[in-house]
Residue frames relative to the residue before (quaternion, step in Angstrom):
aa qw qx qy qz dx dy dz
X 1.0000 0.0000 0.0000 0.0000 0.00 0.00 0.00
X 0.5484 -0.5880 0.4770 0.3550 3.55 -0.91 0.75
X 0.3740 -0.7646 0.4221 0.3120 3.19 -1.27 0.80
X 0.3063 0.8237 -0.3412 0.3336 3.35 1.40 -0.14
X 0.8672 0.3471 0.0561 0.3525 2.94 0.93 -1.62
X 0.5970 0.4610 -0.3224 0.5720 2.89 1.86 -0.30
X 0.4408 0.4779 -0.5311 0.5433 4.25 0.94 -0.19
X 0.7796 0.3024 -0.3838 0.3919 4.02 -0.18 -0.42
X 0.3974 0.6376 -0.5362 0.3847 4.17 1.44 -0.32
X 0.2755 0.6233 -0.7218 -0.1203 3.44 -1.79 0.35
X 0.5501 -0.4165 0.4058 0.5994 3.13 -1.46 -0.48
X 0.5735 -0.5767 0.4860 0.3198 3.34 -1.64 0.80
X 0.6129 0.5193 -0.3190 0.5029 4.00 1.00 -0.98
X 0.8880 0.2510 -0.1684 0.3466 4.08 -0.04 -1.35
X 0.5140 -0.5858 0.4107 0.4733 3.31 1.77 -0.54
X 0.6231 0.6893 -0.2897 0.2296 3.92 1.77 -1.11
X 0.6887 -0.4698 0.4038 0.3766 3.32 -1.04 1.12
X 0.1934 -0.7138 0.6655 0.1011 3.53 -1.30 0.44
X 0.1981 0.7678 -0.6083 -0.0339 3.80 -1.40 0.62
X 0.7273 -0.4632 0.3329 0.3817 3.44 -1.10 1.04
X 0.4842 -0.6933 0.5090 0.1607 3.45 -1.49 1.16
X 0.4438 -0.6595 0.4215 0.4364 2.90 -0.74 1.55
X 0.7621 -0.2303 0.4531 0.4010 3.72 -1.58 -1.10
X 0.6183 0.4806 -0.2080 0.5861 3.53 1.31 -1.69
X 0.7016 0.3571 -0.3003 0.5386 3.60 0.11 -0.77
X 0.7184 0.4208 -0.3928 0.3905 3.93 0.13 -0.58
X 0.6640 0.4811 -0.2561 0.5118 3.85 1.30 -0.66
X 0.5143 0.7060 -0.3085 0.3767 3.17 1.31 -0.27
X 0.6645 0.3880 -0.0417 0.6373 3.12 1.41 -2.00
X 0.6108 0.5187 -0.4240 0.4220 3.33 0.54 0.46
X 0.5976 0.6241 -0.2515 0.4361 3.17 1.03 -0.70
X 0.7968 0.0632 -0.1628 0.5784 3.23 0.55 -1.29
X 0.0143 -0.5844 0.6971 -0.4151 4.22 0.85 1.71
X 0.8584 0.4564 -0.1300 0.1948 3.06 -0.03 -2.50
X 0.4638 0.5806 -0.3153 0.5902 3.70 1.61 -1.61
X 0.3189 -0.6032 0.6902 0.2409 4.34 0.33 -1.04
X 0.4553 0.7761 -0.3640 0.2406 3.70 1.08 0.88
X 0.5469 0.5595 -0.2739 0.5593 3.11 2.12 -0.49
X 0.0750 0.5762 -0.8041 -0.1253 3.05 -1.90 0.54
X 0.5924 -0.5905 0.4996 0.2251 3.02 -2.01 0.36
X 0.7127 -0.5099 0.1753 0.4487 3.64 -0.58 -0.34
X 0.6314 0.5865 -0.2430 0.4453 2.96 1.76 -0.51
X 0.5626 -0.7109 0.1961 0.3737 3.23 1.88 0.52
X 0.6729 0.5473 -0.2329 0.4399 3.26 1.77 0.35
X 0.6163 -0.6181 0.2498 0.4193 3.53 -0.68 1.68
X 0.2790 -0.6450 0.6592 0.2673 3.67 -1.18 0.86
X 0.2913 -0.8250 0.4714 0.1110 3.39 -0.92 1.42
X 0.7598 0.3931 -0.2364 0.4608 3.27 0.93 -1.10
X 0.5879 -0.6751 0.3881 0.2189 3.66 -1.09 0.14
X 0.4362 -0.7445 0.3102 0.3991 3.89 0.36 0.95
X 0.0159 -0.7730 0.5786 0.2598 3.96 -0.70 -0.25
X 0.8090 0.1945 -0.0899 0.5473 3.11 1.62 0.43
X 0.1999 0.7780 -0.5846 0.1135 4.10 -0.28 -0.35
X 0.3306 -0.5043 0.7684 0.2141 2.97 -2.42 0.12
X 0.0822 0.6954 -0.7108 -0.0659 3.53 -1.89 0.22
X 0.4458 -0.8080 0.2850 0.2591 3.01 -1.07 1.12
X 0.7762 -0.4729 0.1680 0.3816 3.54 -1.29 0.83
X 0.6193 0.5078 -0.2484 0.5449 3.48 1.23 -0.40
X 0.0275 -0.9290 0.3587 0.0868 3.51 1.59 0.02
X 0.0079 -0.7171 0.6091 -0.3387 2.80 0.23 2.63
X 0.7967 0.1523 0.0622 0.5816 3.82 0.69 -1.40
X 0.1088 -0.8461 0.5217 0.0053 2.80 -1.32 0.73
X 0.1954 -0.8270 0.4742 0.2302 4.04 -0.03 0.99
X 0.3198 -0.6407 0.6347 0.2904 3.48 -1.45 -0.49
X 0.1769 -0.8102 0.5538 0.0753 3.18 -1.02 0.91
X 0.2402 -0.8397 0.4859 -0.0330 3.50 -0.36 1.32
X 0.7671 -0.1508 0.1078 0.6141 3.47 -0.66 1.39
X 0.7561 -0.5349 0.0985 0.3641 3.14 0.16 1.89
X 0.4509 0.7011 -0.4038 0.3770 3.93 1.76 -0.26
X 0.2446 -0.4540 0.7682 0.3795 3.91 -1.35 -0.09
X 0.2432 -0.6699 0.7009 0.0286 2.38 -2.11 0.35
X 0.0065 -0.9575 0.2620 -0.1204 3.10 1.36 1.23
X 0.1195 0.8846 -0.3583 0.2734 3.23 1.82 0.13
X 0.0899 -0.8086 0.4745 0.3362 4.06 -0.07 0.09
X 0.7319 0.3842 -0.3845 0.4110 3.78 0.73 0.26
X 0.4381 0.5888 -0.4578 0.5017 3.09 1.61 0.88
X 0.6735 0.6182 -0.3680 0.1695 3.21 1.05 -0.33
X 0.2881 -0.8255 0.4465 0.1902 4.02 -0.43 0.04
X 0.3946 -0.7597 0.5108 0.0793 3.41 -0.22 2.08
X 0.1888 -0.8998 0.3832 0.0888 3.35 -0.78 1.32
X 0.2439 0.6808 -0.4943 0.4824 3.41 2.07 0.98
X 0.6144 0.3977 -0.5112 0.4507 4.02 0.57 0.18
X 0.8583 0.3288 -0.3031 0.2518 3.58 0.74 0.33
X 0.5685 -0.6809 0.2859 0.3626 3.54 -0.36 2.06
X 0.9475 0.0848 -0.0518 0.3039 3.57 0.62 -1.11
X 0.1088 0.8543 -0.4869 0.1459 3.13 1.46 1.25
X 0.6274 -0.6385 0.3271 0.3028 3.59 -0.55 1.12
X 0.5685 -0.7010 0.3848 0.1931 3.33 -0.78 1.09
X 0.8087 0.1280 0.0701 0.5698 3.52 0.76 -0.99
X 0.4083 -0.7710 0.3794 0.3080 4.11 -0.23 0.99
């Protein structure tokens, strides 16, 4: 992602900076995509599987970024306190 464009990304709801998911954190959310354990904020199951995303620096939310787009959307986003073992450190 251009850096240009991430320094101006936040979250649309807290205002918080956003930075690309590490690898650990992107295999993570995949995993439980796959288990059907994630929902987004809008309270619906996140079906597909990320090949990419942002979360913000305070790593509360996390977006997907499709074909090189954010998806900054705030009930698209996905609150990462529903997962026990989301990696500690990016």
């Amino acid at each position: 992602m251009d850096k240009r464009l991430l320094d101006i990304l936040c979250c649309p709801v807290s205002k918080t900076p956003v930075r690309p998911l590490s690898t650990s954190e992107l295999s993570t959310l995949n995993r439980a995509i796959d288990a059907g354990q994630v929902l987004n904020v809008a309270g619906s199951t996140v079906q597909n599987r990320l090949t990419e995303g942002l979360i913000t620096v305070d790593r509360k939310v996390i977006y997907r970024i499709e074909d090189g787009i954010p998806m900054m959307l705030p009930e698209e986003g996905i609150g990462t306190t529903q997962f026990t073992d989301f990696p500690a450190t990016a």
